[in-house]
N, C-alpha and C positions, 0 to 999 in steps of 0.2 A: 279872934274868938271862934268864929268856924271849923277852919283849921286845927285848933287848941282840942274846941270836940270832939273832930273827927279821930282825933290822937287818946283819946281817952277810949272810945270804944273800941278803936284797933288793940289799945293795949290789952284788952282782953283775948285778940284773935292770939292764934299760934302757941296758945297756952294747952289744947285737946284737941287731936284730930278729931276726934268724936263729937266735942261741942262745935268744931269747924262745919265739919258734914251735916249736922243737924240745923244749924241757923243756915245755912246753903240751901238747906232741902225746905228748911219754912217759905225761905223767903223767894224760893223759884219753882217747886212743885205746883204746879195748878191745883192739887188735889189739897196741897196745904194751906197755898197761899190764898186762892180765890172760893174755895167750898164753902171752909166755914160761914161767912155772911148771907152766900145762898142758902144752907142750911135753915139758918135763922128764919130766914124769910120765906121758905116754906115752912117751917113752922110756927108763926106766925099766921101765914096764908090758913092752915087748919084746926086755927085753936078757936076753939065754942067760947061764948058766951057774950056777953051784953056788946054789943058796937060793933060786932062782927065787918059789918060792912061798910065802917070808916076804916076801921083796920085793912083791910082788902084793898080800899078806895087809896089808903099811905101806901101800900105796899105797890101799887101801881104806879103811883108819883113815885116812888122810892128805882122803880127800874128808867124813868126819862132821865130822875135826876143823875143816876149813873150815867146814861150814855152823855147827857151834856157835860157834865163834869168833866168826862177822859176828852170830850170834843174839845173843853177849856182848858184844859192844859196841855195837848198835845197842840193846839192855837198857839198858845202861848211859848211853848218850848220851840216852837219853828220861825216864832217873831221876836222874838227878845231876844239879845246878844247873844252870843254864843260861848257856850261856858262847861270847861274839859271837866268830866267824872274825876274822882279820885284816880281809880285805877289808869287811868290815860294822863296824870296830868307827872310831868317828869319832878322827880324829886321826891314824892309823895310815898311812904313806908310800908309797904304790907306785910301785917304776921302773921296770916292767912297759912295753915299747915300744907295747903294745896296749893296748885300755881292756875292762876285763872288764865281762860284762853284771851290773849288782847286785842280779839276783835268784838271782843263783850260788849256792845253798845257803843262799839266806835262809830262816831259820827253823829251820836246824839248829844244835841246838849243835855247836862246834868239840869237846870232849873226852867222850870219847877218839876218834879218829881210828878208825873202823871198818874201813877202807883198811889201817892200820897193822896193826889186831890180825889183820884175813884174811890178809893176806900175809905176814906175818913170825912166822904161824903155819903158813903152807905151806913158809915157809924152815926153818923149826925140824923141819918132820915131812923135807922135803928132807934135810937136814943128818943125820936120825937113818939116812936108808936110804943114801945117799952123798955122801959129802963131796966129790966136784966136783959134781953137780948141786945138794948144798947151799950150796956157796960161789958157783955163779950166781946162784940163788934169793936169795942174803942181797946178792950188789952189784945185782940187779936192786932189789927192794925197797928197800934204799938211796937208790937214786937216783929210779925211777920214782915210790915212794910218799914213802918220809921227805922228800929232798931238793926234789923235782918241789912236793910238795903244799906244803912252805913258802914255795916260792920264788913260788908264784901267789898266796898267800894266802891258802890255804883252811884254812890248817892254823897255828898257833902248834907252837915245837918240843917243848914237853910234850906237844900232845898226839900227836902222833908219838910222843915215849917212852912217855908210859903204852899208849896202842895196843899197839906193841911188845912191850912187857912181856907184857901180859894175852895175845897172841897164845901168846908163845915157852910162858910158865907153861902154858894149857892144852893145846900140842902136846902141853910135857913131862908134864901128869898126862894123857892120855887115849890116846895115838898106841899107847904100847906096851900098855896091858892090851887096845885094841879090837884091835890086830893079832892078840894070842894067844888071844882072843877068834874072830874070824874063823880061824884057824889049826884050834882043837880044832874049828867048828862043818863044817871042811871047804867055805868058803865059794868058795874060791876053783875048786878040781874041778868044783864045783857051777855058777861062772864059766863056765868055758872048756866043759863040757858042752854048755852051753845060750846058745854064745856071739852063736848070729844074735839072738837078745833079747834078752842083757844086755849087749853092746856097744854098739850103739845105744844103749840105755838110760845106760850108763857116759859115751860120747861128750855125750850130751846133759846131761846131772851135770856134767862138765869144762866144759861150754862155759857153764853160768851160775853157774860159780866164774868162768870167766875175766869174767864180765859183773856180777859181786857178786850174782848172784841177781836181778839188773832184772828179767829178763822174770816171771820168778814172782813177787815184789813187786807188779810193774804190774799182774800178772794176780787177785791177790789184792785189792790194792784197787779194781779193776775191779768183782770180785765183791761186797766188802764195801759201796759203792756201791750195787748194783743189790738188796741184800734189802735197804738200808733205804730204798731209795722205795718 
C-alpha cells in the first residue's frame, strides 16, 4: 500500500518541468517551506482584541512544542530501524523532469519524517489558537511537507503519516498545560516589558523554526567537531 501511494504521486512528477520546479522550490525553499507558519504566528502574535494574552501565552507553547517535536523525531529517526528514502532505495521510479543529486539525505533514515512531525505540530498548536490561521497551517503542511516531500522522493507516505501523527499527539499533550503554565508564571507581561530583548530574541527563535533549527545543528556539530580534535 505505501509503495502503491508513493506510485500515484510520482505519476504526476515528469508530466511539467514547471510543475517539477515548483513543488521542488515549495517543498525545500526556507522562504517557502518554513515562513509561512511563522507568518502566521506573528500575526497572531499582533492581533487586538479580547484574550490577547492567552493567545501570546499559545503562541509561546507553540515554539517549545516545535523544538520538542523535531527533538522527537529526529529521536526517533536515529533509533528505529533504519529505512532507505525512496530516492536511495534500488528499483524505485522517478518521473521527476530533473535528476536529483544522490547524496540528497543519504544516510538518513526516511521514518519518521521529521519535516512532518515539526510542521503538523505547528498546525495542530495553529489550529488550537485559530481556526483560519490553523486551517492555512494544515493546507500548507499538506502540500509543502506531506505532498512536496513524496513527490521528490525523500519521503515514502508512512512516513509522512507517522510524522504527522507524532507532531499533532504532542501539540495536543503539551500546547495547553505549557500555555497555562506561561499564563500563572505572568510570562508574557514579563515579554512585552522587556521587549527590546526578547523580541529580537523571539524573532531569532521563529526564524530557525522556519529553518528546522540548521543553523544551531550546524553550529553544534561545529562544536562537537572541534573538542574532539
Amino acid at each position: 500500500m505505501d509503495e502503491a501511494l508513493f506510485m500515484v504521486v510520482q505519476s504526476l512528477a515528469g508530466q511539467s518541468a514547471v510543475l517539477d520546479r515548483a513543488i521542488s522550490n515549495i517543498a525545500t525553499n526556507p522562504v517557502l517551506k518554513g515562513v509561512p507558519p511563522m507568518l502566521l504566528f506573528w500575526s497572531l502574535w499582533f492581533s487586538t482584541g479580547t484574550g490577547r494574552q492567552v493567545v501570546r501565552a499559545q503562541l509561546l507553547a507553540m515554539v517549545v512544542v516545535a523544538a520538542v517535536a523535531l527533538a522527537a523525531g529526529r529521536i526517533l529517526t536515529t533509533f528505529l530501524p533504519f529505512r532507505l528514502r525512496p530516492i536511495h532505495t534500488p528499483g524505485t521510479e522517478m518521473n521527476l523532469s530533473f535528476d536529483l543529486d544522490p547524496a540528497t539525505l543519504s544516510g538518513w533514515s526516511s521514518f519518521p519524517s521529521d519535516h512532518a512531525v515539526m510542521f503538523f505540530a505547528l498546525a495542530a498548536c495553529l489550529w488550537a489558537i485559530s481556526k483560519t490561521a490553523g486551517a492555512v497551517a494544515i493546507v500548507h503542511a499538506t502540500i509543502a511537507i506531506a505532498f512536496g516531500r513524496v513527490f521528490l522522493g525523500f519521503h515514502w507516505p508512512v512516513d509522512i503519516l507517522g510524522g504527522a501523527l507524532i507532531g499533532i499527539i504532542t501539540a495536543r499533550i503539551l500546547l495547553r498545560p505549557l500555555a497555562e503554565v506561561f499564563l500563572r508564571k505572568q510570562v508574557v507581561p514579563k515579554c512585552s516589558r522587556f521587549e527590546n530583548v526578547t523580541y529580537p530574541v523571539l524573532f531569532l527563535v521563529t526564524y530557525q523554526i522556519a529553518t528546522m533549527f540548521d543553523g544551531v545543528r550546524d553550529l553544534a556539530g561545529a562544536i562537537g567537531r572541534a573538542v574532539r580534535l
